[in-house]
N, C-alpha and C positions, 0 to 999 in steps of 0.2 A: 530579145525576141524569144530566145530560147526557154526563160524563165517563166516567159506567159505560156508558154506550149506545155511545159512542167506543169504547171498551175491548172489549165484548163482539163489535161490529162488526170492528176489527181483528182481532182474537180468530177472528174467523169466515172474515176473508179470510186470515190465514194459518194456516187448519185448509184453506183449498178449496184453496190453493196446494201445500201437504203433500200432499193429495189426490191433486190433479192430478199432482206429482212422482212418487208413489207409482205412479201407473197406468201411468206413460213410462216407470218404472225397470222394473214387473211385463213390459210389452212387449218391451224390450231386454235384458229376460233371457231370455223365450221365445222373441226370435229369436236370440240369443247361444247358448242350448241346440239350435236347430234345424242353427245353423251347425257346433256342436260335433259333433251327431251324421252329418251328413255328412263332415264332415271325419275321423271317426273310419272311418264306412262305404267311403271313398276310400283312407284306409290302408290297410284290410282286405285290397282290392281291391291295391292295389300290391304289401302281404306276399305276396297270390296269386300275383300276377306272376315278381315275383322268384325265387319258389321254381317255380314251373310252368319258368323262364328258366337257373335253375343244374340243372333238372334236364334237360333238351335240353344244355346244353353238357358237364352228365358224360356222358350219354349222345354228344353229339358226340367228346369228349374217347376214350370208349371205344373207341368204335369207330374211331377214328382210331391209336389206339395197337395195334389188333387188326388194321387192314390194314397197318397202317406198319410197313417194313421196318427191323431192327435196334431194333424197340422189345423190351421186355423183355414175354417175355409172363407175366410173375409180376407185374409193374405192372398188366395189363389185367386177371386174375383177380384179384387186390386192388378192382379198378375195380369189377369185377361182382359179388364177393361184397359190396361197399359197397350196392351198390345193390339187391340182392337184401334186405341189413340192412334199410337203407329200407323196400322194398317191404314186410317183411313186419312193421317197425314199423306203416304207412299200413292194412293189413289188420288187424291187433290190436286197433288204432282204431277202425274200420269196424264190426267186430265186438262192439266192448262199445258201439256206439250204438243 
């Protein structure tokens, strides 16, 4: 009798230790998930950048090619119609939201 009372007792301290493991893994998953969604929202924010950043340097780029002496200006209308494309991808967008 005594060794079932051991048994069930062990039994119970390692059901509360499972427990407890259980509750620190459910936590450092929902802060492993919190980390993940910031880290995703900081991406986001960088893709922003980047593209806000190459769109100033074609626009620098343009207009550099369009004061500059001895540039082609079949380069710089190539440049604008580019970016006209864009613009009016970005509007197309806009517009089926």
């Amino acid at each position: 009798m005594a060794n079932t009372s051991q048994l069930v007792d062990s039994i119970a301290d390692r059901l509360q230790t499972v427990v407890e493991q259980m509750k620190q893994l459910q936590q450092e998953n929902r802060s492993l998930h919190e980390r993940l969604e910031h880290a995703k929202q900081e991406l986001a924010q960088k893709h922003g950048s980047i593209r806000e950043l190459k769109m100033k340097l074609e626009a620098a780029q343009t207009a550099k090619s369009i004061k500059g002496v001895g540039q082609s200006s079949a380069k710089a209308k190539t440049q604008i119609d580019k970016l006209i494309g864009e613009i009016d991808a970005c509007l197309d967008v806009l517009s089926l939201s």
